[in-house]
mmCIF file as Biopython writes it, N, C-alpha, C and O atoms, coordinates in Angstrom:
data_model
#
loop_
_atom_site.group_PDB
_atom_site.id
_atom_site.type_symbol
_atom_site.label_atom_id
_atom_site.label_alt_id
_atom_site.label_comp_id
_atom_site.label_asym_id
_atom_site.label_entity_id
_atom_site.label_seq_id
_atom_site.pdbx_PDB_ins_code
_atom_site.Cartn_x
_atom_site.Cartn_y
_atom_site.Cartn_z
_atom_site.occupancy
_atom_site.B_iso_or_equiv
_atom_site.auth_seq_id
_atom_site.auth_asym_id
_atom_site.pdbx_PDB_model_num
ATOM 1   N N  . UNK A ? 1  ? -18.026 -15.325 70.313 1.0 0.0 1  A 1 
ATOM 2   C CA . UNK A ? 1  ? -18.899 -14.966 71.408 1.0 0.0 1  A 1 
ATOM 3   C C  . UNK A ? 1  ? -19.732 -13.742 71.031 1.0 0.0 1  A 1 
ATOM 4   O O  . UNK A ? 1  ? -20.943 -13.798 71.244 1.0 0.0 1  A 1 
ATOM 5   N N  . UNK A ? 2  ? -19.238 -12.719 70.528 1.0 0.0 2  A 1 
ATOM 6   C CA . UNK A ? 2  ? -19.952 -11.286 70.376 1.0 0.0 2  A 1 
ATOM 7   C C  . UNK A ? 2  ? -20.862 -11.138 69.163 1.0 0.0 2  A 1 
ATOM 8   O O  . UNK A ? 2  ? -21.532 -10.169 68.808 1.0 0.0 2  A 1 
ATOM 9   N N  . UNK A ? 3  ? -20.642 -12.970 68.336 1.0 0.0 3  A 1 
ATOM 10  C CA . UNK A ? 3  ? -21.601 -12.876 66.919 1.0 0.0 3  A 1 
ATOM 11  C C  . UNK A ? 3  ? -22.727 -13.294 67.755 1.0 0.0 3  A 1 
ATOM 12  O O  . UNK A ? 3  ? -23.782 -12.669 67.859 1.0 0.0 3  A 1 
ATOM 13  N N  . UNK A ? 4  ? -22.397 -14.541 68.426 1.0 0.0 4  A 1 
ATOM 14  C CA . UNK A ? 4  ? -23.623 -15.274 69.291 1.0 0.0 4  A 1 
ATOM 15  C C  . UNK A ? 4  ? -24.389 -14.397 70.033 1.0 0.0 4  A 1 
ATOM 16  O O  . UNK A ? 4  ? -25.599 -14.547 69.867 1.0 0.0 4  A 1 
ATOM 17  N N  . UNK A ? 5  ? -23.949 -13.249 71.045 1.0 0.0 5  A 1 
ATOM 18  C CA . UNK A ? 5  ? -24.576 -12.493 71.381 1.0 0.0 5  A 1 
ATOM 19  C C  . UNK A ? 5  ? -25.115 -11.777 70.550 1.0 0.0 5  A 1 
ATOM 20  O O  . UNK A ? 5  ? -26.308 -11.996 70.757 1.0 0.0 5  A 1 
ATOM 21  N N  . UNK A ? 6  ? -25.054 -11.099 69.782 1.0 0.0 6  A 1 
ATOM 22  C CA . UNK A ? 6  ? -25.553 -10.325 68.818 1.0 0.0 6  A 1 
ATOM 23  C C  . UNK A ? 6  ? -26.853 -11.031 68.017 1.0 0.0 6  A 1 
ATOM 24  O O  . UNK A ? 6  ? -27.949 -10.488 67.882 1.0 0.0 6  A 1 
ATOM 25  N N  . UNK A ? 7  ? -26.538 -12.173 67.590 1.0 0.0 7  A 1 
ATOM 26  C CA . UNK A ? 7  ? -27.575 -13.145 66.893 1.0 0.0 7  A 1 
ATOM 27  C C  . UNK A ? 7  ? -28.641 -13.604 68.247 1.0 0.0 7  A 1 
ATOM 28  O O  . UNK A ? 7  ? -29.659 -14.265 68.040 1.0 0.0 7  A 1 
ATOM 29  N N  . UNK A ? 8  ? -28.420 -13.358 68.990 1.0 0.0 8  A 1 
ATOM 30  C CA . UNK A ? 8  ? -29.263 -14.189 70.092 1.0 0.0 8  A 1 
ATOM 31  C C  . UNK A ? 8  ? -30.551 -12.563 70.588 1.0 0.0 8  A 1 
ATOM 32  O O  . UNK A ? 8  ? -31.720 -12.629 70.967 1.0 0.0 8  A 1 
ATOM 33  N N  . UNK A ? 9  ? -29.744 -11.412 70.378 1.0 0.0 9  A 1 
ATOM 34  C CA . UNK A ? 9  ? -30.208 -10.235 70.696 1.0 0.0 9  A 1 
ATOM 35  C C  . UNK A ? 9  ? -30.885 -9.211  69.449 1.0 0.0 9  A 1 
ATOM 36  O O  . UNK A ? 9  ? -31.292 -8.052  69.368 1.0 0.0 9  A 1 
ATOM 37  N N  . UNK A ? 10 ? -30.748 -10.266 68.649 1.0 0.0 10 A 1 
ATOM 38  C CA . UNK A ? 10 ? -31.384 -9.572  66.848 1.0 0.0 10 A 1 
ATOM 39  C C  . UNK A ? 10 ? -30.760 -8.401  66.949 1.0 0.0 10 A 1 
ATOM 40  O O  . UNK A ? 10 ? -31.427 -7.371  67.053 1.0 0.0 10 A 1 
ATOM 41  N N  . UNK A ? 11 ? -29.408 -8.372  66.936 1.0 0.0 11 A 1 
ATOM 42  C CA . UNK A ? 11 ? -28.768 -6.979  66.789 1.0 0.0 11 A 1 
ATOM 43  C C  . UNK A ? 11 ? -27.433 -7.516  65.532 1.0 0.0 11 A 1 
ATOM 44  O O  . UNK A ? 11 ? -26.888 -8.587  65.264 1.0 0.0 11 A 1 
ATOM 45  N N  . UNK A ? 12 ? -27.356 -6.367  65.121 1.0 0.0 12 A 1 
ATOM 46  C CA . UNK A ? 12 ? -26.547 -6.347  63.616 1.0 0.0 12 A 1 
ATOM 47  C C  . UNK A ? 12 ? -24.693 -6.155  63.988 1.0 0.0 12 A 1 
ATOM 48  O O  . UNK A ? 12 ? -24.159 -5.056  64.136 1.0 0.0 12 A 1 
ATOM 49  N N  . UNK A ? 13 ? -24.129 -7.191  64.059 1.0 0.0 13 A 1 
ATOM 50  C CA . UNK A ? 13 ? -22.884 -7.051  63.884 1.0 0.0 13 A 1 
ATOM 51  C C  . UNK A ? 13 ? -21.949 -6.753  63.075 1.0 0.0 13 A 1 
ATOM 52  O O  . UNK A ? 13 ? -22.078 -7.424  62.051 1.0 0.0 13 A 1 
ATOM 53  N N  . UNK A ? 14 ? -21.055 -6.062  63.035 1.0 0.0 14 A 1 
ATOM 54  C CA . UNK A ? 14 ? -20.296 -5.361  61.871 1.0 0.0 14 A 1 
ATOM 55  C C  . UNK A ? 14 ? -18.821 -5.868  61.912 1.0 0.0 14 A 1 
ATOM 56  O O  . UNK A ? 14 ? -17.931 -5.047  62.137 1.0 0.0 14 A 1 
ATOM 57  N N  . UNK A ? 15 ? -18.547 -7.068  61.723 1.0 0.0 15 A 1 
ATOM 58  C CA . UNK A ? 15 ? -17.037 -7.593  61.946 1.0 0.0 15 A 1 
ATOM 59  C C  . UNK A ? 15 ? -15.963 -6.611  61.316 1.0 0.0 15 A 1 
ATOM 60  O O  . UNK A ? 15 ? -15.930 -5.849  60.349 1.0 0.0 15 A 1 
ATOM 61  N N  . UNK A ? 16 ? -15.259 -6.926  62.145 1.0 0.0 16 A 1 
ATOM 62  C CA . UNK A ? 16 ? -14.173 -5.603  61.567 1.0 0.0 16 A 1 
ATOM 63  C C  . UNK A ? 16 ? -12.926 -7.054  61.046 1.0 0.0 16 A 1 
ATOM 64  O O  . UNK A ? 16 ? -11.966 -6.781  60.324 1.0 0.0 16 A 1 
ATOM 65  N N  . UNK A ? 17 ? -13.104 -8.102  61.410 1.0 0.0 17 A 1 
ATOM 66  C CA . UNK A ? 17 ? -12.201 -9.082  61.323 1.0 0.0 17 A 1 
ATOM 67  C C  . UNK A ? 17 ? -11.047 -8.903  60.029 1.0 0.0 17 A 1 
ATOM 68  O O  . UNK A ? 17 ? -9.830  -8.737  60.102 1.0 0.0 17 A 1 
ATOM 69  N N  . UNK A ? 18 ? -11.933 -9.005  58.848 1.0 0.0 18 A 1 
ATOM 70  C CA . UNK A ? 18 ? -11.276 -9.109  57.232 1.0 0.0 18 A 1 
ATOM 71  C C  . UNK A ? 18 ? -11.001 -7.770  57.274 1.0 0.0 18 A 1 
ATOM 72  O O  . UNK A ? 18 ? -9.777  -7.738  57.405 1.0 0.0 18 A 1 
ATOM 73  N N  . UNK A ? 19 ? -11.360 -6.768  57.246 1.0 0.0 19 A 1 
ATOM 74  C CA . UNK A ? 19 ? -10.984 -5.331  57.047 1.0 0.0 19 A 1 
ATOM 75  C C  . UNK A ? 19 ? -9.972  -5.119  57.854 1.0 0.0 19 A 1 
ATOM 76  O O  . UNK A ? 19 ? -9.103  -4.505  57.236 1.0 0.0 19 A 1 
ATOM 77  N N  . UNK A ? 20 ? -9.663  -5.335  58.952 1.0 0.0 20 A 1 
ATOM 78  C CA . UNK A ? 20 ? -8.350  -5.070  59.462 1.0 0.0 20 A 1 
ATOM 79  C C  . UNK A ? 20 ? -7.053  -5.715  59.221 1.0 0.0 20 A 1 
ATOM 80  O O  . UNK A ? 20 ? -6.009  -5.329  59.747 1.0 0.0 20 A 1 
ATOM 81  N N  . UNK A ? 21 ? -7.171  -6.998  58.174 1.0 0.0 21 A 1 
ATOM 82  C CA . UNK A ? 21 ? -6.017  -7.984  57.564 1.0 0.0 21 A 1 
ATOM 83  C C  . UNK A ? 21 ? -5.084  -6.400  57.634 1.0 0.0 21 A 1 
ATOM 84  O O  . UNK A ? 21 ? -5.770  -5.378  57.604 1.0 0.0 21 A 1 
ATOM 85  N N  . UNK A ? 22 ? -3.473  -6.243  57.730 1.0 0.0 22 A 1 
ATOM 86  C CA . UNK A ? 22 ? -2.893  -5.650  57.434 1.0 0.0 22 A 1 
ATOM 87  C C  . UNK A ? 22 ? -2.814  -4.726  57.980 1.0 0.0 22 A 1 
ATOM 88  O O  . UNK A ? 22 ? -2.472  -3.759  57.299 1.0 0.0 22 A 1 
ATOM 89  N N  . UNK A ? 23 ? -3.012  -4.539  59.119 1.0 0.0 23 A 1 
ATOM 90  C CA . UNK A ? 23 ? -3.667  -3.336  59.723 1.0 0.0 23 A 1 
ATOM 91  C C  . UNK A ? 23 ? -2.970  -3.455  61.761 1.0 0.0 23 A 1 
ATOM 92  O O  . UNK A ? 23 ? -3.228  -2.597  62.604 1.0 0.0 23 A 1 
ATOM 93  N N  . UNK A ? 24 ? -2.225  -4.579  61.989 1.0 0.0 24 A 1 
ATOM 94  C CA . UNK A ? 24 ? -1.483  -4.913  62.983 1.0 0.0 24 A 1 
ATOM 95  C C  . UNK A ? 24 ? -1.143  -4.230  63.351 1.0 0.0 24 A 1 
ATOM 96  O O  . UNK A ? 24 ? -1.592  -3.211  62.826 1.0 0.0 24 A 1 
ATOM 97  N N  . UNK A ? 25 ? -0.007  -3.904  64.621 1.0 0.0 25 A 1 
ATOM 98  C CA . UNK A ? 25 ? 0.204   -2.889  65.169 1.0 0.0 25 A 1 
ATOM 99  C C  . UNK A ? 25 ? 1.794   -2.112  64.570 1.0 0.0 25 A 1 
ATOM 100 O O  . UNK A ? 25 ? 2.369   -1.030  64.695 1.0 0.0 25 A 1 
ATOM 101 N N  . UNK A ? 26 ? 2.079   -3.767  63.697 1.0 0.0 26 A 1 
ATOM 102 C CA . UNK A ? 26 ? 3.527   -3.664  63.206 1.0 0.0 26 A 1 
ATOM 103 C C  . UNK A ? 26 ? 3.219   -3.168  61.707 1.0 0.0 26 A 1 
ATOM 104 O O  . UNK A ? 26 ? 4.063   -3.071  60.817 1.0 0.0 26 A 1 
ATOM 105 N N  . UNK A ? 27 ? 2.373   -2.986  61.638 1.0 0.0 27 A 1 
ATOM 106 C CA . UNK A ? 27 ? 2.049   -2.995  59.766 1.0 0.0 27 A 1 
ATOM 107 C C  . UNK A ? 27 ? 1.914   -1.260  59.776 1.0 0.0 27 A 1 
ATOM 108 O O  . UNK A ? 27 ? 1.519   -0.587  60.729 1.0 0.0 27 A 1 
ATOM 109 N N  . UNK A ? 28 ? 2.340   -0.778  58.495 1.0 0.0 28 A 1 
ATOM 110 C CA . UNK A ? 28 ? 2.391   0.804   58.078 1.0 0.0 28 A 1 
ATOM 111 C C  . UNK A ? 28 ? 1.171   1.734   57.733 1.0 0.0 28 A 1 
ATOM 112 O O  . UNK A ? 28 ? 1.060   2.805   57.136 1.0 0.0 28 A 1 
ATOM 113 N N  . UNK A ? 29 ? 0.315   0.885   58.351 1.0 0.0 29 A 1 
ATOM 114 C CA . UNK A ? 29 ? -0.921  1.414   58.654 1.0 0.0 29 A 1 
ATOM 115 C C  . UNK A ? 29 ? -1.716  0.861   59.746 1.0 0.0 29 A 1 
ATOM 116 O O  . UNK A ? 29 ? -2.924  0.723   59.552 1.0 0.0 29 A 1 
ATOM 117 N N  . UNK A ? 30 ? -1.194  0.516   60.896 1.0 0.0 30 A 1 
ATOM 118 C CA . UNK A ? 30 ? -1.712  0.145   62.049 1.0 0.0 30 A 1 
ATOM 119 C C  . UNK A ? 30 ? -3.056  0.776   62.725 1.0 0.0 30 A 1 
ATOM 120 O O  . UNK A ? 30 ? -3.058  1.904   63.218 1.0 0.0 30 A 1 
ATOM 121 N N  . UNK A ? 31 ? -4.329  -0.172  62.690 1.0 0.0 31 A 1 
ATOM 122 C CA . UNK A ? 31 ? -5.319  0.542   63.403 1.0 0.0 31 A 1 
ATOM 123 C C  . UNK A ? 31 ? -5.444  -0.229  64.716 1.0 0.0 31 A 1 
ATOM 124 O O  . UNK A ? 31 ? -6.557  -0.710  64.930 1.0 0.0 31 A 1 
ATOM 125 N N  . UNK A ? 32 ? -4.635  -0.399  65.496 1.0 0.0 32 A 1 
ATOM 126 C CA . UNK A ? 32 ? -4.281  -0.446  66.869 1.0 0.0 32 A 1 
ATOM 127 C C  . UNK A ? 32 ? -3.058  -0.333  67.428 1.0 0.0 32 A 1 
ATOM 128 O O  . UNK A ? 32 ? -2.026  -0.160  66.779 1.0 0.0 32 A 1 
ATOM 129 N N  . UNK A ? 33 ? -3.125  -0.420  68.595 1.0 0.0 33 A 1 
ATOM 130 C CA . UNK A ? 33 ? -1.748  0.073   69.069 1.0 0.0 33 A 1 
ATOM 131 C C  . UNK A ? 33 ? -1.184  -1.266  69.716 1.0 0.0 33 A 1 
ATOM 132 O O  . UNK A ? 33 ? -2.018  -1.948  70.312 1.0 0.0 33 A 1 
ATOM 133 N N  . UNK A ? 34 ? 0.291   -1.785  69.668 1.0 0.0 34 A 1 
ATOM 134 C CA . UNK A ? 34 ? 0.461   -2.797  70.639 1.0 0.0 34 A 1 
ATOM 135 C C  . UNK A ? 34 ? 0.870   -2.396  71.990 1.0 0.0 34 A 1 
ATOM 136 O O  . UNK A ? 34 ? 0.034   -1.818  72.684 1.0 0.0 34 A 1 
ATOM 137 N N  . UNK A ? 35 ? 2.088   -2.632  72.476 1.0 0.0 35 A 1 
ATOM 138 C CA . UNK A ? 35 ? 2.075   -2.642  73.876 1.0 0.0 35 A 1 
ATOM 139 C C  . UNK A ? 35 ? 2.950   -1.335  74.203 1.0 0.0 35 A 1 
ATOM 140 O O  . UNK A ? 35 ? 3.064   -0.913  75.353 1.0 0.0 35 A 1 
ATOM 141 N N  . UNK A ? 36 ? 3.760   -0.533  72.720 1.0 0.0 36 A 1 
ATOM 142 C CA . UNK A ? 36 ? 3.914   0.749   73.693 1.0 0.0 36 A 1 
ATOM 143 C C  . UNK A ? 36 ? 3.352   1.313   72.886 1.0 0.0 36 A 1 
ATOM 144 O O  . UNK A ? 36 ? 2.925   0.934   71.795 1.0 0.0 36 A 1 
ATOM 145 N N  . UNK A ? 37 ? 3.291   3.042   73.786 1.0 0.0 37 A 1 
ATOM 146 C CA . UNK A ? 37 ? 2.149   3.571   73.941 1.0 0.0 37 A 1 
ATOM 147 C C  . UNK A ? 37 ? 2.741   4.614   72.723 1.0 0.0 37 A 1 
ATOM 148 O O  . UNK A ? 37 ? 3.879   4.978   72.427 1.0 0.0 37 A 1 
ATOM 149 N N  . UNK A ? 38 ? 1.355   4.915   72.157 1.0 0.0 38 A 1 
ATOM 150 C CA . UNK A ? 38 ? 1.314   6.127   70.885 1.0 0.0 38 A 1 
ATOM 151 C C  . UNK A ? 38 ? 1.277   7.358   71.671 1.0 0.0 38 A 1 
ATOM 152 O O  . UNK A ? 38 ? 0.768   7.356   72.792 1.0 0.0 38 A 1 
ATOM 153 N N  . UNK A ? 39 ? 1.742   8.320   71.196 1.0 0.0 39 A 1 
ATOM 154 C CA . UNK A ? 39 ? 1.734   9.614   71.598 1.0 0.0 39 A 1 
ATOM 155 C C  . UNK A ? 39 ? 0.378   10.197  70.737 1.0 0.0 39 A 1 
ATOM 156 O O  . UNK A ? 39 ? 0.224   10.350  69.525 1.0 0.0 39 A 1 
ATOM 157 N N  . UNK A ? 40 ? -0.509  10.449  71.856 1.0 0.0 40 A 1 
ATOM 158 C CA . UNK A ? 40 ? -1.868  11.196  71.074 1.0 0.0 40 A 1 
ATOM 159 C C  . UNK A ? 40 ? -2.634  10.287  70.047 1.0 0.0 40 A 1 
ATOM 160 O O  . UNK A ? 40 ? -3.325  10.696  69.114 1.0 0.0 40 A 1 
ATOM 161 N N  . UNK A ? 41 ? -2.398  9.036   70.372 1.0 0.0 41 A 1 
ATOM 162 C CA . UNK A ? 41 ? -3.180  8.079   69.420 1.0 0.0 41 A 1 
ATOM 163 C C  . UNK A ? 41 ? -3.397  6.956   69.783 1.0 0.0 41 A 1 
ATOM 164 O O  . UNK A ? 41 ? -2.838  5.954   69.337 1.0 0.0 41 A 1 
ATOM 165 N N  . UNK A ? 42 ? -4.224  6.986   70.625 1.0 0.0 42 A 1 
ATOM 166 C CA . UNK A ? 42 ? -4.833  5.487   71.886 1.0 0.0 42 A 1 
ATOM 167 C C  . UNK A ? 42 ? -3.562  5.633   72.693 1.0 0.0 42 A 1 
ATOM 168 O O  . UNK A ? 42 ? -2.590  6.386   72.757 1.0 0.0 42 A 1 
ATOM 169 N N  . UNK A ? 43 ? -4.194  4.202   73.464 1.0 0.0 43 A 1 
ATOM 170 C CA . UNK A ? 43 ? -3.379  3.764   74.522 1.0 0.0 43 A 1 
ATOM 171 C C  . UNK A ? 43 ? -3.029  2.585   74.264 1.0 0.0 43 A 1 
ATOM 172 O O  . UNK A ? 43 ? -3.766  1.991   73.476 1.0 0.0 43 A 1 
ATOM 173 N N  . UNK A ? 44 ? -2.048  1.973   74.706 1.0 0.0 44 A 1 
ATOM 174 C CA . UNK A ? 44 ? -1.240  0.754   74.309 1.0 0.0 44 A 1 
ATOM 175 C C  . UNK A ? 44 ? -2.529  -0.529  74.544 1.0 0.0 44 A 1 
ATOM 176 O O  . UNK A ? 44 ? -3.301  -0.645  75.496 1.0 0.0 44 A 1 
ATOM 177 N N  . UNK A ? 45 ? -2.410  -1.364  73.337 1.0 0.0 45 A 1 
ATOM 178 C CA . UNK A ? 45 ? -2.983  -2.416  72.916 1.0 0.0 45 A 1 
ATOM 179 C C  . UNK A ? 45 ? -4.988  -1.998  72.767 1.0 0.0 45 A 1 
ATOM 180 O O  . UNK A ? 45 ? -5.864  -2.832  72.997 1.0 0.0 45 A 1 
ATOM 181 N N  . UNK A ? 46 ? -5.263  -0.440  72.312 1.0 0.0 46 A 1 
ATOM 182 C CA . UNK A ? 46 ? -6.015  0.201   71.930 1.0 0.0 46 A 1 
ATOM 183 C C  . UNK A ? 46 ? -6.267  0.897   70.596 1.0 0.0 46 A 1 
ATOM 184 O O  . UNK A ? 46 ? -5.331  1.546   70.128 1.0 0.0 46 A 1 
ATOM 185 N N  . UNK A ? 47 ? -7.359  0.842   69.964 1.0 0.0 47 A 1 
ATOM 186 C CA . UNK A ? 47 ? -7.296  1.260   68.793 1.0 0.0 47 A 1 
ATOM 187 C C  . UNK A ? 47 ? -6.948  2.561   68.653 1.0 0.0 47 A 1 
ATOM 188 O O  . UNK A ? 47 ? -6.982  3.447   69.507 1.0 0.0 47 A 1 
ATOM 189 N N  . UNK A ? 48 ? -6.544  2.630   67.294 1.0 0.0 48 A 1 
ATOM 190 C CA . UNK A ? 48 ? -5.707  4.301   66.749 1.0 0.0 48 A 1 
ATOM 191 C C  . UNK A ? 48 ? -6.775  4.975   66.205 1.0 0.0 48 A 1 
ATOM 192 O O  . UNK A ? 48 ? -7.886  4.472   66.037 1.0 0.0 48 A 1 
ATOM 193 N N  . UNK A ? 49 ? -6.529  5.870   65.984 1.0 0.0 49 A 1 
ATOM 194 C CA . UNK A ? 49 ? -7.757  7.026   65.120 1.0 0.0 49 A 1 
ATOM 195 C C  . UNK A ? 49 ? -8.054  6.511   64.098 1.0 0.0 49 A 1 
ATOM 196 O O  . UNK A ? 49 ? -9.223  6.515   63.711 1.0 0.0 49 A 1 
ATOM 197 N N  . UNK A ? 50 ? -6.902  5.847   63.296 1.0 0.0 50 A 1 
ATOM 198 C CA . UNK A ? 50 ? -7.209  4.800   61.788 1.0 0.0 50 A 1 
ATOM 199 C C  . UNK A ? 50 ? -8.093  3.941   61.964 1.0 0.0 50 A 1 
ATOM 200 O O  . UNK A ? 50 ? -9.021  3.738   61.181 1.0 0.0 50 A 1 
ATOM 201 N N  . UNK A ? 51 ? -7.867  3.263   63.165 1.0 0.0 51 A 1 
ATOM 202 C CA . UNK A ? 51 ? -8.700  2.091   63.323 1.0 0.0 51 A 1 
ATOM 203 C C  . UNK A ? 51 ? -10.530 2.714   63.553 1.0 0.0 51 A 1 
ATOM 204 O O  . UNK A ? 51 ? -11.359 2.332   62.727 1.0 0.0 51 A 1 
ATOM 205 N N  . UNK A ? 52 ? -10.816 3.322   64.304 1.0 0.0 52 A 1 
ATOM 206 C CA . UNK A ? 52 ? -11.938 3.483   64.817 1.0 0.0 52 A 1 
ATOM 207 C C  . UNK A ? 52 ? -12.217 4.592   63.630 1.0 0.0 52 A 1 
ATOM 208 O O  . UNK A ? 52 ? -12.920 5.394   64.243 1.0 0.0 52 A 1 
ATOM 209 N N  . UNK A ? 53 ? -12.149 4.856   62.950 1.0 0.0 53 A 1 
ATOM 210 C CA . UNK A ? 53 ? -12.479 5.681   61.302 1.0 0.0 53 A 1 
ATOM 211 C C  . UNK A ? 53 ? -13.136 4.693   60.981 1.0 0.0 53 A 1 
ATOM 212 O O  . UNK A ? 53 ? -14.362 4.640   61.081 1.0 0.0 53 A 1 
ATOM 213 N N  . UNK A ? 54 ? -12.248 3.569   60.456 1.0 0.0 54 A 1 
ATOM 214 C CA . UNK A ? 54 ? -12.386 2.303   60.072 1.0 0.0 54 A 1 
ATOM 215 C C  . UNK A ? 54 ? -13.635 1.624   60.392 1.0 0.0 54 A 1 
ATOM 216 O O  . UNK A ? 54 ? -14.484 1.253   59.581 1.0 0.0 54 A 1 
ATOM 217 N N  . UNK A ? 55 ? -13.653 1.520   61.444 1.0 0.0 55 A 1 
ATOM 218 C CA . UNK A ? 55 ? -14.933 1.058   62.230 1.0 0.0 55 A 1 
ATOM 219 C C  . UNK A ? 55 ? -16.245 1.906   61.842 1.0 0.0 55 A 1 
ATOM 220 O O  . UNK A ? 55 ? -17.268 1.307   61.509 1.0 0.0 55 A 1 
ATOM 221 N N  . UNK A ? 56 ? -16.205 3.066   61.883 1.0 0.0 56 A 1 
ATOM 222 C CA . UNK A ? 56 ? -17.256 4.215   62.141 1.0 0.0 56 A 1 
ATOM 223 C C  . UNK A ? 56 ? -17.154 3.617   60.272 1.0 0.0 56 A 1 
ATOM 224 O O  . UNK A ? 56 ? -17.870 2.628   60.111 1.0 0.0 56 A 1 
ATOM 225 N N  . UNK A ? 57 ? -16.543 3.987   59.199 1.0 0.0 57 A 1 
ATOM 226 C CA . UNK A ? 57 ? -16.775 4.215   57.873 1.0 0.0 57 A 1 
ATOM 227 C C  . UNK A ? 57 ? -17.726 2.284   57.646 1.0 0.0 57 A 1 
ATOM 228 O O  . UNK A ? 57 ? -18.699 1.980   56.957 1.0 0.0 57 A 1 
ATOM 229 N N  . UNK A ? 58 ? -17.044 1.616   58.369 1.0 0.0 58 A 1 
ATOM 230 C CA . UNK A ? 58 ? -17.505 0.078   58.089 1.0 0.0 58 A 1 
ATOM 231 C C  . UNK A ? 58 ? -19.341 0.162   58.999 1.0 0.0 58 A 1 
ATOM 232 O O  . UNK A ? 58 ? -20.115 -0.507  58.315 1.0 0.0 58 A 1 
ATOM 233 N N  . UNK A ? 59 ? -19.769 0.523   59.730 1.0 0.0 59 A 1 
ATOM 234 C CA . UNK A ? 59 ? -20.773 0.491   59.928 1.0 0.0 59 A 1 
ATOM 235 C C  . UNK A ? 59 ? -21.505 1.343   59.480 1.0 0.0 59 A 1 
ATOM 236 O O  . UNK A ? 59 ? -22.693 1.086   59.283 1.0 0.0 59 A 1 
ATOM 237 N N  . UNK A ? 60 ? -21.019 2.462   59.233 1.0 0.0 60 A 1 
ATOM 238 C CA . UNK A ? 60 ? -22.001 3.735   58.199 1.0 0.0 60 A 1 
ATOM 239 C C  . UNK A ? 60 ? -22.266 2.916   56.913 1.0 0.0 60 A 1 
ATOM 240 O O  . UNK A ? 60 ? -23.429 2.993   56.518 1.0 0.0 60 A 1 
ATOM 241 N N  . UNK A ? 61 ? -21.279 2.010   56.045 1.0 0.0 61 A 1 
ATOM 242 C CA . UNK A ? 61 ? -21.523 1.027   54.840 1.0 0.0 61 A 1 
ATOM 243 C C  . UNK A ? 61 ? -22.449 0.374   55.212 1.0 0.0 61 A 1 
ATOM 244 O O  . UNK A ? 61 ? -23.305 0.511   54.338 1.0 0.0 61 A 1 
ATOM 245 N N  . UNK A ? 62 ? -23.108 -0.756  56.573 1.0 0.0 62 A 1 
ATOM 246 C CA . UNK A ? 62 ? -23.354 -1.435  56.575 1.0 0.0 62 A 1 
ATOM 247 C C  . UNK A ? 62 ? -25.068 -1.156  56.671 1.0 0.0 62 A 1 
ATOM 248 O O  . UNK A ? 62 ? -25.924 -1.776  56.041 1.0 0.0 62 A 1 
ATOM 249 N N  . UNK A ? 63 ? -25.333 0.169   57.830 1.0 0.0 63 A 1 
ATOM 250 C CA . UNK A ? 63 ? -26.629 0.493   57.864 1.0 0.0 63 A 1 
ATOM 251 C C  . UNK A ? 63 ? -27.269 1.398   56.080 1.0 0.0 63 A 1 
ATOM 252 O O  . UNK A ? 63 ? -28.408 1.557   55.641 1.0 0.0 63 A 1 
ATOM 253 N N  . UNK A ? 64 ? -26.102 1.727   55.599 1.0 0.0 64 A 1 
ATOM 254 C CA . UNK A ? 64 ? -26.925 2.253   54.453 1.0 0.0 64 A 1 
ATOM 255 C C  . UNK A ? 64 ? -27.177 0.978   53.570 1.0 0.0 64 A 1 
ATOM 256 O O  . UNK A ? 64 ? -28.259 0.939   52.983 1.0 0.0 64 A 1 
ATOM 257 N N  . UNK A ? 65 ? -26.267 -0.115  53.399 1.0 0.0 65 A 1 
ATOM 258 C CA . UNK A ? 65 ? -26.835 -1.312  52.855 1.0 0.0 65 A 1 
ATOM 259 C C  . UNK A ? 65 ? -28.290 -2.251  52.883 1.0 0.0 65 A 1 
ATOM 260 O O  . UNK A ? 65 ? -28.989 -2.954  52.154 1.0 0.0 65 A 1 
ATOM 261 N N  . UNK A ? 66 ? -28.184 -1.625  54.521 1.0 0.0 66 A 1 
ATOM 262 C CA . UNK A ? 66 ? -29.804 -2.247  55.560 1.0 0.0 66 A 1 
ATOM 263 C C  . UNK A ? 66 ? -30.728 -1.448  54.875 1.0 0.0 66 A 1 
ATOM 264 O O  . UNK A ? 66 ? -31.541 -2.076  54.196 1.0 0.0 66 A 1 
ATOM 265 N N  . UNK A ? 67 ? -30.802 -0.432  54.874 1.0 0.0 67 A 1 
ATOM 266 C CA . UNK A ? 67 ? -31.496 0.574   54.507 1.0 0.0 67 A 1 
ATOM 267 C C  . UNK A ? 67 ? -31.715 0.688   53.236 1.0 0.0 67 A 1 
ATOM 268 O O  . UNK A ? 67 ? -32.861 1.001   52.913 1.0 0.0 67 A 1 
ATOM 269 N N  . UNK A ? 68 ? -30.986 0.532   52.464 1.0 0.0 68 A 1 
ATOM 270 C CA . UNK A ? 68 ? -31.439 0.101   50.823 1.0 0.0 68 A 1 
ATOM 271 C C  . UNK A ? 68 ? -32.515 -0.948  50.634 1.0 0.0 68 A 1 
ATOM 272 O O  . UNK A ? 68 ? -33.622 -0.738  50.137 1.0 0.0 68 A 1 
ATOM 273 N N  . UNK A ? 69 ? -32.037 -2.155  51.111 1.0 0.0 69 A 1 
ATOM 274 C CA . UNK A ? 69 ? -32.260 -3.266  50.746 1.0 0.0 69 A 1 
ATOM 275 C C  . UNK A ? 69 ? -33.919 -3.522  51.512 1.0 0.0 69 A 1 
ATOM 276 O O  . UNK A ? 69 ? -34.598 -4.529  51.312 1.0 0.0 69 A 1 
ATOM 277 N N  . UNK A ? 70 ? -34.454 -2.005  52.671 1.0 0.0 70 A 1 
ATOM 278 C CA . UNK A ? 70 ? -35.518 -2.165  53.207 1.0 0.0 70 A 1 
ATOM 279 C C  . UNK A ? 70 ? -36.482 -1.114  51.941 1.0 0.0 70 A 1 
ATOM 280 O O  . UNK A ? 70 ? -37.680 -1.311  51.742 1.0 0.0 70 A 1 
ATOM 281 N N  . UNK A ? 71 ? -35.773 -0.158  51.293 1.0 0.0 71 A 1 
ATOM 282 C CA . UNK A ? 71 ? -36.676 0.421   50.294 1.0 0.0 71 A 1 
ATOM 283 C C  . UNK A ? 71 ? -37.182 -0.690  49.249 1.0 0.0 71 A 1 
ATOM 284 O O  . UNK A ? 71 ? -37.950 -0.378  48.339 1.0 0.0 71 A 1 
#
């Protein structure tokens, strides 16, 4: 749904899908939280500080890629 929107709105989506393989709430580097709650690091079934790094470092990659490829 959120590619379709995005493609329908000529706006640039940044899947976090493959980059988060391994990354569950049970896995030793969890960038979300499941259903109990982190102390000082989201809220239950919310992303962790890892995760949204993650996010922020994956779209900073993606606009400097845009941006190359427009020089």
């Amino acid at each position: 749904v959120m590619s379709g929107v995005a493609q329908a709105h000529d706006v640039r989506l940044v899947p976090m899908t493959q980059l988060s393989i391994g990354h569950d709430p049970c896995s030793d580097d969890p960038w979300t939280n499941g259903t109990k709650e982190t102390r000082d690091d989201g809220a239950w079934l919310h992303p962790r500080r890892a995760g949204m790094e993650a996010t922020a470092d994956a779209v900073i990659d993606a606009l400097d890629a845009e941006t190359s490829a427009a020089k």
